[in-house]
N, C-alpha and C positions, 0 to 999 in steps of 0.2 A: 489484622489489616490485609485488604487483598490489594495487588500488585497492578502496576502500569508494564503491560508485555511489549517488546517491539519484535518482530519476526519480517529479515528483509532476507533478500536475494535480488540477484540479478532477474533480467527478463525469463521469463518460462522455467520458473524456479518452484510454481506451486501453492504461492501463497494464496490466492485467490479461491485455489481447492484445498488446501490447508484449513481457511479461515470457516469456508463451506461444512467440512467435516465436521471440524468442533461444534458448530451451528449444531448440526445431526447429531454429536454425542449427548450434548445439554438437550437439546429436546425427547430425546428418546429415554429420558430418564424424566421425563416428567417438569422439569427447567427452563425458562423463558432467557433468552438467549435474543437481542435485537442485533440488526447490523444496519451499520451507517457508511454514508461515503459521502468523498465530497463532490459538490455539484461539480465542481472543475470536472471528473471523468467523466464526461459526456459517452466514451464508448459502452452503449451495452443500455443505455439511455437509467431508470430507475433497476436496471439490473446487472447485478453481479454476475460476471460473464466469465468460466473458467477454461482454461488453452482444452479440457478436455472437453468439455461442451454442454457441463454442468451450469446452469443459469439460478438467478434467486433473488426476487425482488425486493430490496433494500428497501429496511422501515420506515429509511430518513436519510434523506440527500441536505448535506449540510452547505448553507451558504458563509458566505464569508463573515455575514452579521451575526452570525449565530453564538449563542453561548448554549454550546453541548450540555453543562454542567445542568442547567434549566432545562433542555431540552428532557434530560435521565429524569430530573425531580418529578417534572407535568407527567410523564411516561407514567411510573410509580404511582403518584396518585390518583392515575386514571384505570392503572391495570393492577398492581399488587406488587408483589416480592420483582425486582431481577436478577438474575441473577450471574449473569456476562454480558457485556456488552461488546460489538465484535467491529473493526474500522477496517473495511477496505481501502487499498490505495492512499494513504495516510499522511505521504510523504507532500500532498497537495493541500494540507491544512497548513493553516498559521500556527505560529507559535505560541499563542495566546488560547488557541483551541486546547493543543497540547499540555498547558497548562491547566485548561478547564478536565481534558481526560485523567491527570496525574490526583488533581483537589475528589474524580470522581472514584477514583481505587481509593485514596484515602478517604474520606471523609464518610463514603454513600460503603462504603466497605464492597465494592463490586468489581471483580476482575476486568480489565478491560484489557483485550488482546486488536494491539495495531498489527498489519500488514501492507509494507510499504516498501519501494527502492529507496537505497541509502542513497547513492549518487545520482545523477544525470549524465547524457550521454557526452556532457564534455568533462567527466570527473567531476563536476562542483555539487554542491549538496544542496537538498529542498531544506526549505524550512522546517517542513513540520517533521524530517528527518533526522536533522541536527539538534533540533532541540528534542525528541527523544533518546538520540545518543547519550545526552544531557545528564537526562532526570528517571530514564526507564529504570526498574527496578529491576527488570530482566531483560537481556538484548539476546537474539538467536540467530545465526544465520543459517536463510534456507538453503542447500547447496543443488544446483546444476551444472550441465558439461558448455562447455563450445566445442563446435563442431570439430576440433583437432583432436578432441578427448582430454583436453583439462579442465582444471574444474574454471569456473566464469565466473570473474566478478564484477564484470563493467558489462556498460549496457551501449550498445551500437546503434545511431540513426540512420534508416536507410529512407532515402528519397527516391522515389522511380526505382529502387533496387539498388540504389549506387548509395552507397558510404558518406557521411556528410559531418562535419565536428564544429559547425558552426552555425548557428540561430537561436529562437525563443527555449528557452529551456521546457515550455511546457505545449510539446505538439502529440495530442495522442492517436495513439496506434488506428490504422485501418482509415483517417481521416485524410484525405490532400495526398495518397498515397505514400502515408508515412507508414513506414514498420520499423522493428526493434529487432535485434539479436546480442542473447546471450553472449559475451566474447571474454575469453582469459587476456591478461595484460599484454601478452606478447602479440596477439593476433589484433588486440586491438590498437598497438604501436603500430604495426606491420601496417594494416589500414589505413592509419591516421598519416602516415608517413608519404601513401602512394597517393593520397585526397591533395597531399602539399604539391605534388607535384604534377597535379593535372594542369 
């Protein structure tokens, strides 16, 4: 039986050139390898867009109506064997998708490797993150630094450049002048701290 993977980190942690690569291992061996995202990441539009500058257009931008589970079977019996299927930014499905990818490692016998953030940047969890914490068969985390040299595990919204711990959970990066940083627990208390007292 092959496995339900979840592979998170913080911002600029590599999953996006992580998910990229395996894509390159499976194909260079001859292995059909698809990847999906969901439409919610508008950044990079139908492309997988890596902090290094590695780009790859995604087979299947998944909406919220979708059952993924149908989408692998129609895939199959239009193209033949596959044999990984690969989920950018992941943490922006439902939990019901997540279930459709877990029925797709068991049942379709096909590895399926997520890459997603565990939390948001006020600490609280996506969905489609929590519920792989769930049910994954294998959890990994990817590790990066914050800029003080520890390692990161929370993720930081910067509006206009300034520090922000409160709004929509799902604002992404480069749009309305929103960006993200990597930050270790202390730096990102120290932040949160000096945001209360503006």
């Amino acid at each position: 039986m092959s496995k339900l993977y979840f592979r998170y980190g913080a911002m600029n942690s590599g999953k996006s050139t992580n998910l990229l690569q395996v894509a390159h291992n499976y194909e260079e061996r001859g292995m059909k390898a698809i990847i999906i995202k969901p439409m919610t990441d508008t950044k990079g539009g139908e492309l997988l867009v890596s902090r290094l500058g590695v780009t790859r257009k995604a087979d299947y931008l998944v909406r919220k109506d979708d059952n993924i589970y149908d989408i692998v079977e129609k895939w199959i019996k239009s193209n033949g064997e596959l044999h990984c299927l690969l989920v950018d930014e992941v943490q922006f499905l439902k939990a019901y998708h997540i279930d459709q990818l877990f029925l797709i490692a068991c049942q379709l016998d096909i590895p399926v490797i997520c890459y997603g953030l565990r939390t948001d940047f006020r600490m609280e969890g996506f969905e489609g993150s929590t519920r792989l914490l769930l049910i994954a068969h294998s959890i990994e985390e990817l590790k990066t630094i914050c800029k003080c040299g520890k390692k990161a595990m929370l993720n930081g919204r910067k509006i206009n450049g300034k520090f922000v711990f409160e709004g929509e959970q799902v604002a992404i990066e480069n749009v309305g002048n929103v960006e993200y940083e990597a930050l270790c627990p202390k730096c990102y208390f120290k932040y949160r701290a000096e945001t209360s007292r503006r």
